[in-house]
C-alpha positions as CSV (number, residue, x, y, z in Angstrom):
1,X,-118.7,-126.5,-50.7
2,X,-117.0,-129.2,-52.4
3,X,-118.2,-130.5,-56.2
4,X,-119.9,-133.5,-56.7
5,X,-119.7,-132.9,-60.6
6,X,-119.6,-136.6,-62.4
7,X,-116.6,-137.3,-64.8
8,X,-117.5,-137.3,-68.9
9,X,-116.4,-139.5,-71.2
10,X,-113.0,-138.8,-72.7
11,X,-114.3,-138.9,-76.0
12,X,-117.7,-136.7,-75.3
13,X,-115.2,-133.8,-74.3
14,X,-114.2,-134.0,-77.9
15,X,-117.6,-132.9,-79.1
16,X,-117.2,-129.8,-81.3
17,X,-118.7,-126.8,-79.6
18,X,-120.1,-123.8,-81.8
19,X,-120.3,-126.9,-84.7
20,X,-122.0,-126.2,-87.8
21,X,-125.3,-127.6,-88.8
22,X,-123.9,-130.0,-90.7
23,X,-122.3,-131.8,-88.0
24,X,-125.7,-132.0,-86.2
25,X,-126.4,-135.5,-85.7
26,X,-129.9,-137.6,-86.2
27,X,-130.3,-138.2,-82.6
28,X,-130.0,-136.6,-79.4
29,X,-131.1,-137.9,-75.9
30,X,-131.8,-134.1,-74.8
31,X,-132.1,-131.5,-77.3
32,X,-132.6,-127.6,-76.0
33,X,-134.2,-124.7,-77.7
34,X,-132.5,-121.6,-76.7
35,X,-129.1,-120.9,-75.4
36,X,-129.6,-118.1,-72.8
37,X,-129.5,-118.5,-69.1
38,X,-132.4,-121.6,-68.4
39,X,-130.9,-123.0,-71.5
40,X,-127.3,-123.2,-70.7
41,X,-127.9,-124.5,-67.0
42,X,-130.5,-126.9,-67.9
43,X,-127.5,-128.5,-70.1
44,X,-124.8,-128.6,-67.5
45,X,-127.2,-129.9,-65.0
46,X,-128.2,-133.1,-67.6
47,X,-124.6,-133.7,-68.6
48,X,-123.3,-133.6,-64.9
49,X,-126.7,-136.1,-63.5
50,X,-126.1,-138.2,-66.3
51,X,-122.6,-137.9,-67.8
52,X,-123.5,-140.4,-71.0
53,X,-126.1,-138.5,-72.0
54,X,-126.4,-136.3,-75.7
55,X,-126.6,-133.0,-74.7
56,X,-127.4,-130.4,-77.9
57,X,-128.2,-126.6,-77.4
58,X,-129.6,-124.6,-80.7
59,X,-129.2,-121.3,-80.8
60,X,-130.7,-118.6,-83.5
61,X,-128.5,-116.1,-82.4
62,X,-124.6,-116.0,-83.4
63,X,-123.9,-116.4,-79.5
64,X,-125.2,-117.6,-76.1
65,X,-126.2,-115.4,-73.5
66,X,-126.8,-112.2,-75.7
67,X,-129.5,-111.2,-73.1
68,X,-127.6,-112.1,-69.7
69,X,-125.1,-109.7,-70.8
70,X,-127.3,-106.9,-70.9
71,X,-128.3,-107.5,-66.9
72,X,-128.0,-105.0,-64.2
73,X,-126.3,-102.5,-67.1
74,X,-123.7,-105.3,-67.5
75,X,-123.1,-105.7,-63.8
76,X,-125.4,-109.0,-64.0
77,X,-127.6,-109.0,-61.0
78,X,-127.5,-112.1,-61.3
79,X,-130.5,-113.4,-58.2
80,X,-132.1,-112.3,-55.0
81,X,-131.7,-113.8,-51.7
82,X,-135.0,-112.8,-51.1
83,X,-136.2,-115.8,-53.7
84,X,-137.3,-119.1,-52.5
85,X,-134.9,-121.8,-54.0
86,X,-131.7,-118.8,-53.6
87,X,-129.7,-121.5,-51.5
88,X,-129.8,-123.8,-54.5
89,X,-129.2,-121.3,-56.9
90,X,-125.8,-120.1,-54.9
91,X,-124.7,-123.9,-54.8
92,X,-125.1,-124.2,-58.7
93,X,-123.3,-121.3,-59.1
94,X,-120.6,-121.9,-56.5
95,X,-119.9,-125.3,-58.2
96,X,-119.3,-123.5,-61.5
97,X,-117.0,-120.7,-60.1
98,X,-119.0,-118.5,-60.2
99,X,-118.8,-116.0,-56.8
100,X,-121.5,-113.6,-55.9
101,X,-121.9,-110.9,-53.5
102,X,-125.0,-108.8,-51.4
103,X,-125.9,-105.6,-52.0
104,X,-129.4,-103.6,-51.1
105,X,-132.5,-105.5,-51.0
106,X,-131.3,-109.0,-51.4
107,X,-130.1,-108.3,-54.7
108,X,-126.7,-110.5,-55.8
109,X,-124.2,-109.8,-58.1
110,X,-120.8,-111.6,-59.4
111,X,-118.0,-110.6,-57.3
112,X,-116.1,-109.3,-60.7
113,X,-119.6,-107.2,-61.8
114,X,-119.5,-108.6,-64.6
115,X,-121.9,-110.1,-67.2
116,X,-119.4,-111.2,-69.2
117,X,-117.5,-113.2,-66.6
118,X,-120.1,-115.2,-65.9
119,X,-121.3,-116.2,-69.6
120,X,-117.4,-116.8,-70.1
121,X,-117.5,-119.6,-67.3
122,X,-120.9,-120.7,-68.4
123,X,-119.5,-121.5,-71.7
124,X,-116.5,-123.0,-70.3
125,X,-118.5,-125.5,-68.2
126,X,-120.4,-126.4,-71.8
127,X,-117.0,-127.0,-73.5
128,X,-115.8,-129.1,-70.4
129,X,-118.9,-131.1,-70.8
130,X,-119.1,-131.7,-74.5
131,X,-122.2,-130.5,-75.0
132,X,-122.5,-129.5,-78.7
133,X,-123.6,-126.1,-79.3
134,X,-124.8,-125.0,-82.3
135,X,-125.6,-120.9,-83.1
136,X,-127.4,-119.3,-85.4
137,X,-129.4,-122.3,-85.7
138,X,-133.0,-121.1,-86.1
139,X,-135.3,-124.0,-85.5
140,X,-138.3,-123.8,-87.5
141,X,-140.5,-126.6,-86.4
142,X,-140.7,-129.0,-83.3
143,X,-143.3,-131.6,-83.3
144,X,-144.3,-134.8,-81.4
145,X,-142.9,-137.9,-83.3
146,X,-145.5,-140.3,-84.4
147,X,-144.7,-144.1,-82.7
148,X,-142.6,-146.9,-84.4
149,X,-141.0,-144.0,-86.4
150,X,-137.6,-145.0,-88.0
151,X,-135.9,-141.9,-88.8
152,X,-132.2,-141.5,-90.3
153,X,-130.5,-143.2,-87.4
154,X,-133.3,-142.7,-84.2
155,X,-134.0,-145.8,-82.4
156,X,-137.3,-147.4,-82.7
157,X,-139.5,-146.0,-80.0
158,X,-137.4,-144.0,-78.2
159,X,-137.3,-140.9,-80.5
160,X,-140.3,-138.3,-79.0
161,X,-139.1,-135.3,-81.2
162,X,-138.4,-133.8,-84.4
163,X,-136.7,-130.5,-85.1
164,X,-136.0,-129.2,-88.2
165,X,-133.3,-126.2,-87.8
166,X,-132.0,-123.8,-90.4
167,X,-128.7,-122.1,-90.3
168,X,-127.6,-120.0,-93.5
169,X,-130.6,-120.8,-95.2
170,X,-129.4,-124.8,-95.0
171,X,-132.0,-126.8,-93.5
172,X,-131.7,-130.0,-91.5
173,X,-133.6,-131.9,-89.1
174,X,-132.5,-134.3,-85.7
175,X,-134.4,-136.2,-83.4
176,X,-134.2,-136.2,-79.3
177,X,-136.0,-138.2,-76.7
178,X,-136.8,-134.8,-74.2
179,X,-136.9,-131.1,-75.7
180,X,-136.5,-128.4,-73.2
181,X,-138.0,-125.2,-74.7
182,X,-136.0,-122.2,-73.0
183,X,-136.1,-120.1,-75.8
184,X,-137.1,-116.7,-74.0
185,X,-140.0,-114.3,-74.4
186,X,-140.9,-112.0,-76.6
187,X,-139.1,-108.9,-74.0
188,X,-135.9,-107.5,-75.8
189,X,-136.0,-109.0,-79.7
190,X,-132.7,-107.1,-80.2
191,X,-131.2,-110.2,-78.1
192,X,-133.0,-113.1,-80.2
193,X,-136.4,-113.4,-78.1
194,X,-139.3,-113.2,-80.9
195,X,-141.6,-115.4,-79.1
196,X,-141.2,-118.2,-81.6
197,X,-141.6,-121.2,-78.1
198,X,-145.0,-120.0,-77.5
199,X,-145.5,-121.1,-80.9
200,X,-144.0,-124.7,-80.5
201,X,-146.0,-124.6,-77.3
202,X,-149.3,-124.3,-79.1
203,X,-148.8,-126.6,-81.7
204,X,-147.8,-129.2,-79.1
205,X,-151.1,-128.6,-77.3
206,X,-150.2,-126.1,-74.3
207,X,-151.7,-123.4,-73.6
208,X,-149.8,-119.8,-73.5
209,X,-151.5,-117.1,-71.3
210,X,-151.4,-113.9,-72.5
211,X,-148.4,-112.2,-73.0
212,X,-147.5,-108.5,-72.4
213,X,-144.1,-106.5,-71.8
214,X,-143.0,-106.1,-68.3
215,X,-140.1,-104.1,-66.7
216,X,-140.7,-101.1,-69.0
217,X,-140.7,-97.4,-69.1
218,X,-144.3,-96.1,-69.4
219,X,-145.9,-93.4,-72.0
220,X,-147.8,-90.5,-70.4
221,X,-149.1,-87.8,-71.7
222,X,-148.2,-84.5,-70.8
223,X,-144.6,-84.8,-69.8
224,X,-142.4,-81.7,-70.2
225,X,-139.6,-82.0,-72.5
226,X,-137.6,-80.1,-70.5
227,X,-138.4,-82.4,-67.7
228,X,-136.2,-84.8,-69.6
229,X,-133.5,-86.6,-67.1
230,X,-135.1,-85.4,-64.4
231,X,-135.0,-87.7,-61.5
232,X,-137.2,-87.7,-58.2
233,X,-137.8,-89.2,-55.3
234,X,-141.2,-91.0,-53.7
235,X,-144.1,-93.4,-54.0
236,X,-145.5,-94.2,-57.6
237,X,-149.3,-95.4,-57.4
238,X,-150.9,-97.2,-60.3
239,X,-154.2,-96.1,-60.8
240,X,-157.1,-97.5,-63.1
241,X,-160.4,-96.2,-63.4
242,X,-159.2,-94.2,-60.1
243,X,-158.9,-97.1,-58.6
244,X,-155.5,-98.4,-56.7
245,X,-153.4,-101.2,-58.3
246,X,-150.8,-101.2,-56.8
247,X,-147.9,-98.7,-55.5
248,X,-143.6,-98.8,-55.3
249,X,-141.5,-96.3,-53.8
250,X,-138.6,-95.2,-55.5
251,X,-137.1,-93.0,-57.7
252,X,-138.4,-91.8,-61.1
253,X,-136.9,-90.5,-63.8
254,X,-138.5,-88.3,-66.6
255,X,-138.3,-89.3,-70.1
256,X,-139.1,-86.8,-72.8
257,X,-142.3,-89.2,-73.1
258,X,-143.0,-90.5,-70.0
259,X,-141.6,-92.2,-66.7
260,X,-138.8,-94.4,-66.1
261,X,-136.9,-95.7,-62.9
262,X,-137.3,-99.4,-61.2
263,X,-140.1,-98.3,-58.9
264,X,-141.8,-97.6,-62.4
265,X,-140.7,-101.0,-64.3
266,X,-142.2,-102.8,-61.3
267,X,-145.8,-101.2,-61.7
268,X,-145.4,-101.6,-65.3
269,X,-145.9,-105.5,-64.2
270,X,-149.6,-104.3,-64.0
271,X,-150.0,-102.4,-67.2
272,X,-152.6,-104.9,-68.6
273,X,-155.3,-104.8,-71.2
274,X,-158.1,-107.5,-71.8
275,X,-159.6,-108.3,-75.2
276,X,-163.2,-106.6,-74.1
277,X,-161.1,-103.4,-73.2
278,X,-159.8,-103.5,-76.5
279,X,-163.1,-104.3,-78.4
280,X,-164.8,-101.5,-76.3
281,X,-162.2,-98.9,-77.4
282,X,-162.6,-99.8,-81.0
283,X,-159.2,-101.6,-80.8
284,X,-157.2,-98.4,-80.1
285,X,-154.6,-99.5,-77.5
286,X,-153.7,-95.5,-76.4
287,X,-157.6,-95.1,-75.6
288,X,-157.4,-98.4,-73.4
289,X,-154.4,-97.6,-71.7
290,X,-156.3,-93.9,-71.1
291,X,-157.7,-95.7,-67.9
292,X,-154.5,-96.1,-66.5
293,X,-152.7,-93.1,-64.9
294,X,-149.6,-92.5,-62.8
295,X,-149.8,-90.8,-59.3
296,X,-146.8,-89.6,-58.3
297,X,-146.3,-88.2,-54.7
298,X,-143.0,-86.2,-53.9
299,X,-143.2,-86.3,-50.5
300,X,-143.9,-89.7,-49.3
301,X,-142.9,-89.3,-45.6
302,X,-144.8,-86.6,-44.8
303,X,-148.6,-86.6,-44.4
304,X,-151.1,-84.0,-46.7
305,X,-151.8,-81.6,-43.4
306,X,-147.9,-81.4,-41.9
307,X,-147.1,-80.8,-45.8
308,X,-149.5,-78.0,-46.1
309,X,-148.3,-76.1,-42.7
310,X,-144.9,-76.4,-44.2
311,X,-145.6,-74.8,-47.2
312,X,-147.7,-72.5,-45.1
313,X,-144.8,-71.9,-43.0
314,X,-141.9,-71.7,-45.7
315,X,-144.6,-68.9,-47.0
316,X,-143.5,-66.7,-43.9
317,X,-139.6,-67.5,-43.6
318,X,-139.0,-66.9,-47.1
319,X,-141.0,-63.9,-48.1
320,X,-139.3,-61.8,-50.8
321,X,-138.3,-64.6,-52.9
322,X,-139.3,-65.8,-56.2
323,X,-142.4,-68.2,-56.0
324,X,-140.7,-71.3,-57.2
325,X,-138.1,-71.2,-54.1
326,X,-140.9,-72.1,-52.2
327,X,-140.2,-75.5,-53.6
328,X,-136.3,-75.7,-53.7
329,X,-134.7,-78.5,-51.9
330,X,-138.1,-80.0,-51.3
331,X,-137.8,-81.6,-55.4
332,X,-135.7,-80.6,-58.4
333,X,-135.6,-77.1,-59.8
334,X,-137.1,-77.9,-62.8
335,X,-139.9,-80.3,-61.6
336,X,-140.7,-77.0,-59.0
337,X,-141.2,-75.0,-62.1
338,X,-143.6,-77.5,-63.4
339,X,-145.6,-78.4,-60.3
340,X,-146.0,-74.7,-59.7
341,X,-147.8,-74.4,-63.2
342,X,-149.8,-77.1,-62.8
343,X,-150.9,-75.4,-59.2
344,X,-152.1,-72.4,-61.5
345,X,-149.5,-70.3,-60.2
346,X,-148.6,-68.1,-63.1
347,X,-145.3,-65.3,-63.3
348,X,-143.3,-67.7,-61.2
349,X,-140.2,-65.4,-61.6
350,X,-142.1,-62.2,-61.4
351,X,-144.3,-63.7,-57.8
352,X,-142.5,-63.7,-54.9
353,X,-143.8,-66.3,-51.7
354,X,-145.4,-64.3,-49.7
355,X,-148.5,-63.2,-52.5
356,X,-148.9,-66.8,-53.0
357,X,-152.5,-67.6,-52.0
358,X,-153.9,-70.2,-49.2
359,X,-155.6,-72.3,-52.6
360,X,-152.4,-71.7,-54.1
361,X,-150.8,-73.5,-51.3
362,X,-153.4,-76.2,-51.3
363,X,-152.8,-76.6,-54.7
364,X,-149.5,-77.0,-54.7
365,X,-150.2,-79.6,-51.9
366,X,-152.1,-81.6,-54.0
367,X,-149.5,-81.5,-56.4
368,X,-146.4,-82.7,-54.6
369,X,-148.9,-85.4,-53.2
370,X,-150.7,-86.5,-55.7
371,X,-149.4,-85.4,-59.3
372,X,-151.1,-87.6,-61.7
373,X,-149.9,-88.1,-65.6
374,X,-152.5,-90.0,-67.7
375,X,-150.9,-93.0,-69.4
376,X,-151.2,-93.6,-72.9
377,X,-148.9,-96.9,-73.2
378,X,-146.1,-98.8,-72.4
379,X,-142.5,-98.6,-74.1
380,X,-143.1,-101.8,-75.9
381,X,-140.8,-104.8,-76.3
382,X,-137.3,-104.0,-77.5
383,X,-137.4,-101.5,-74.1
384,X,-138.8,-104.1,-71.8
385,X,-136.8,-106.7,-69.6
386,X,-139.3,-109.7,-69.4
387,X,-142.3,-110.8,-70.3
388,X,-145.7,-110.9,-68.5
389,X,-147.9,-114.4,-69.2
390,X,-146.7,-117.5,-71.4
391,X,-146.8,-121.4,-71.1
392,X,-149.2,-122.2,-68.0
393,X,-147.8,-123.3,-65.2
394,X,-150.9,-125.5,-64.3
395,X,-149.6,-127.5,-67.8
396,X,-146.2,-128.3,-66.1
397,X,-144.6,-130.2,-63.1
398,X,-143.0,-127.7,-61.1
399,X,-140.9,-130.1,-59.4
400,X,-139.5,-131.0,-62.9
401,X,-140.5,-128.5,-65.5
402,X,-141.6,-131.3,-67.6
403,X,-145.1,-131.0,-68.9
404,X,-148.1,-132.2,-67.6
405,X,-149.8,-132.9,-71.3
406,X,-146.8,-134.1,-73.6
407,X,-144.1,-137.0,-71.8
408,X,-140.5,-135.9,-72.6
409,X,-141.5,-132.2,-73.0
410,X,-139.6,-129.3,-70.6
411,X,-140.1,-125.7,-70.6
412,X,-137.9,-123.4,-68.5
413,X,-137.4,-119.9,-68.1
414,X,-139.0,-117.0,-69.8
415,X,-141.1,-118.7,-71.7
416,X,-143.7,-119.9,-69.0
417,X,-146.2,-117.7,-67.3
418,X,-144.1,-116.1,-64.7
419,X,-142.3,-112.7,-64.3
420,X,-140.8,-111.3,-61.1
421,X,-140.2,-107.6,-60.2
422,X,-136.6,-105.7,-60.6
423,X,-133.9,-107.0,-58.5
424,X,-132.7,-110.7,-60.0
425,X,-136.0,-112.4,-59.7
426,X,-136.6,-113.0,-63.3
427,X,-132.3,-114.6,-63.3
428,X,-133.1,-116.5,-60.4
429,X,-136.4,-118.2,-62.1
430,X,-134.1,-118.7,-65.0
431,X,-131.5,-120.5,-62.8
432,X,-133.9,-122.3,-61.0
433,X,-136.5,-123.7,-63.8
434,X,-132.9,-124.7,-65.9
435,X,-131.8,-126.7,-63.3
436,X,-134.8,-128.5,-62.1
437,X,-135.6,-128.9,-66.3
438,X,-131.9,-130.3,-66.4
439,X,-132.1,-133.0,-63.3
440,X,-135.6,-134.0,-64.4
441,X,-134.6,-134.2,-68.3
442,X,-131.9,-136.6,-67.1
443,X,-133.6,-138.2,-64.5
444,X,-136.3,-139.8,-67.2
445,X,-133.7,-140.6,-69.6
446,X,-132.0,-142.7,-66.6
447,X,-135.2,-144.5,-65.5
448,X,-136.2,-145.4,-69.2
449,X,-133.2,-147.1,-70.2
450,X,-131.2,-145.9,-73.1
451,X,-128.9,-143.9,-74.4
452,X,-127.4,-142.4,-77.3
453,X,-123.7,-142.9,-76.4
């Protein structure tokens, strides 16, 4: 797959990457908020489609990529060939050397398994580029510039924005032509995503749905502390009001306050509260999420009447044994000990198989089929990997990512209404919604004329 990557001007490559604010000029063609993933690709896409153009990334954090590094437990699962768009993904990153590999359910990784690797060559395409960077620039404001403005430098007419950024309590403030907001969600704050580009969103006249953390543990109440670490295998089921939501096999993990694993991350996509739930439960959030419990069913293969004749017949075959052998190798020892008591079988140690009843062996049926835990919240945002709602899609050109309400504005990544289950979805959207952001940035810049060279 050979590179098609335009040459940049000589003197471009000279650009000063990590500068400090003060170097910031008054005028960008494309300026981007946010310096993760979306962000960083959106750049390198507009420098490569047009080389001339001013390329700017602000940052708030001290670095780029904080929150990539933190994927797949710093492997970087880094997309999923089961996305739509992956072949254009694998190009992009191909082009920028970086190789990936398959692994279980379509999930991709870098060939090194490593996070860092791939940020480093990120970066080095950004440097090669001269697209400035600046870090820990937090930028406080970003507003629609009024017409005919003449502003420190920005062309008549052709300046659309002004952004006024603050770096070690120094402010300054430089105009562009298109914005890109990739600045993140609100998932993981530890990494720099506070939220603050739903707020530019809304004061630019877009609308944010709703936003929730997704891809978290969940709280339940009466989980075992010495269930901690525990880990099990089977179907999770989602239940509200007793009603299905939705279900994910997998393995679970107990937590000493609730449930962990990817199968429950994914339903945790579906741990939603609307503001009449909230007003009818006098604005406590553990009584609302109180409709909401976890089913979990430790033997997923096998159907509630074979189950029951195998208990009924591991009753016979291992007479003389403590009770909780009856469950050994079926789950762990310790998760036996705890569905036994919740089956009313008391004494386990004392009881031996064969005096266990016929409604003690329904029980414990029910239990390994359908053990519920009633959920009283989720782990919040600094334990959550994306976000749930944001900037509407039905505001923005999906083609482009440029929005349907304010010429010259882009959003891409985290920060629109989207979030994909475990497994390199949420990357890949990243990928994806930077590069068509980047193209489409420098794609309007091309067929208006003009450039800040």
């Amino acid at each position: 797959m050979e590179s098609t990557r335009p040459k940049r001007n000589k003197d471009k490559r000279q650009n000063d990457y990590n500068a400090p604010l003060s170097q910031i000029r008054a005028s960008y063609d494309i300026c981007i908020i946010g310096g993760g993933v979306s962000g960083m690709t959106a750049a390198i896409v507009a420098a490569e489609t047009h080389p001339k153009a001013s390329v700017c990334i602000l940052e708030k954090k001290e670095t780029l990529g904080k929150k990539l590094l933190a994927t797949g437990n710093g492997r970087c699962n880094i997309t999923n060939n089961q996305c739509e768009d992956f072949e254009l993904t694998e190009q992009f990153l191909y082009q920028h050397g970086i190789w990936i590999k398959h692994e279980a359910e379509g999930r991709m990784y870098p060939k090194s398994e490593q996070a860092a690797s791939v940020l480093e060559l990120l970066e080095s395409q950004l440097k090669l580029l001269g697209i400035e960077v600046i870090v820990g620039a937090n930028v406080i404001s970003a507003v629609k510039a009024p017409k005919h403005l003449h502003f420190a430098g920005a062309k008549e007419l052709e300046t659309e924005f002004i952004l006024t950024v603050e770096q070690s309590e120094k402010q300054r403030t430089t105009t562009c032509k298109k914005l890109l907001i990739a600045s993140g969600g609100k998932a993981a704050p530890q990494f720099g995503t506070t939220g603050d580009g739903y707020g530019f969103a809304r004061n630019l006249g877009h609308e944010v749905v709703k936003i929730a953390p997704a891809l978290m543990p969940i709280c339940c109440e009466g989980i075992k502390k010495d269930l901690k670490g525990v880990r099990a295998k089977g179907k999770v089921t989602l239940l509200k009001n007793g009603q299905h939501v939705v279900e994910e096999l997998g393995e679970v993990q107990f937590t000493e306050d609730g449930l962990s694993g990817i199968c429950i991350f994914n339903v945790s996509r579906y741990l939603k509260l609307e503001e009449q739930e909230l007003t009818g439960m006098n604005g406590s959030l553990e009584q609302a999420f109180r409709q909401y419990e976890i089913e979990l069913d430790f033997a997923s293969e096998t159907e509630h009447e074979e189950l029951e004749k195998l208990l009924l017949d591991r009753k016979k075959i291992m007479a003389g044994l403590p009770a909780m052998g009856i469950l050994l190798s079926l789950v762990p020892a310790a998760l036996a000990e705890t569905i036994l008591s919740k089956a009313g079988v008391q004494n386990q140690e004392e009881l031996t198989i064969e005096y266990l009843s016929e409604s003690q062996i329904k029980k414990l049926t029910e239990e390994l089929k359908k053990s519920r835990y009633t959920v009283i919240g989720g782990k919040g945002w600094k334990f959550a990997q994306c976000t749930s709602g944001g900037v509407s899609l039905q505001e923005i050109h999906l083609e482009s990512m440029e929005s349907k309400l304010v010429q010259g504005l882009f959003f891409a990544g985290e920060v629109v209404d989207y979030d994909g289950p475990c497994g390199g979805y949420n990357l890949q959207h990243a990928w994806m919604t930077g590069i068509k952001a980047g193209r489409g940035m420098a794609q309007e810049i091309h067929k208006n004329g003009g450039l800040d060279v």
